[in-house]
Structure formats: C-alpha cells, structure tokens
N, C-alpha and C positions, 0 to 999 in steps of 0.2 A: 459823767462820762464825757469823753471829749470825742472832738469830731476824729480824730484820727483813730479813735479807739473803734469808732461807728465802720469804718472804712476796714479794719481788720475785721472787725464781727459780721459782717452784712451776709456773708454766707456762711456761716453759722447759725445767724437769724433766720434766714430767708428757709433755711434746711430743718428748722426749729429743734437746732442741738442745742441752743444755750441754754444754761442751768437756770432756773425762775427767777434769782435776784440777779444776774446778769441782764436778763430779757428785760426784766421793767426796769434798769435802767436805761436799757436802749431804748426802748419803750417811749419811755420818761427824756430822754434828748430828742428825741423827732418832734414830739410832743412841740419841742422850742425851737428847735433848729430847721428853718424850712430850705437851709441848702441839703443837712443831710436827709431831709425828707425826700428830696429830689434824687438825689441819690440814691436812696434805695428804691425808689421807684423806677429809677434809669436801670438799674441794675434787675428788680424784677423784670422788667418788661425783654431785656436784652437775652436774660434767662430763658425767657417764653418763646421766645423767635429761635434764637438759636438750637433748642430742646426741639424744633421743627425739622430742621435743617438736618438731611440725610450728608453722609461724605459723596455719595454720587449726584450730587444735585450742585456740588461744586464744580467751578469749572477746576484743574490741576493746579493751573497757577495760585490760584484762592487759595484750596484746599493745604497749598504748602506755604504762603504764606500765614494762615494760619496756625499749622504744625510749628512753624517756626518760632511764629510769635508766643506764643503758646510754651517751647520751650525753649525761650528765653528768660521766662520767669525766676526769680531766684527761688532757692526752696529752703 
C-alpha cells in the first residue's frame, strides 16, 4: 500500500469499513511508515475534538467558514 492509498482509506479505517485484506495492509504500511502513522493519529484525534464541538458553540464566522470549507471538497 502506498502512502496515498493510506490518505484515501484513513476513514474507512478509522470507521472500520475496510474489508480484512484491505485493513492488514494498512495495518501492515503504518507498521513502516511513521509519517502515515502520524497521520492517522492527526486525523483520529482531530475526529475526537471535533465529534465534541456542538454548531452553537461556534462563533457564525467559524461556523461558515467551516460550512464552506467543508463544501469545497470535490466529491
């Protein structure tokens, strides 16, 4: 698995939808890879905080720059 591949799957991972020979490859590159390790850990953690985070706990301006960022992504 490559590191880009890690970067597509990491919530798939993280949500534990990958299929079992999927998973232990990713599994199997973190294992070697201590940026994409960092990475999914950046991304757990980032998961955790913002899983916190109510929309009235934003101030508006946040709240829409996030909406925005958010849908900017391509799909």
């Amino acid at each position: 698995m490559t590191c880009a591949e890690v970067v597509e799957l990491v919530t798939a991972y993280l949500d534990g939808t990958l299929d079992p020979e999927t998973e232990q490859r990713f599994v199997e590159h973190l294992a070697l890879c201590d940026g994409c390790e960092i990475y999914v850990e950046q991304i757990r953690r980032t998961a955790a905080e913002v899983g916190r985070v109510e929309p009235e706990d934003l101030a508006a301006e946040t709240r829409d720059r996030l909406l925005a960022a958010f849908r900017s992504f391509p799909r």
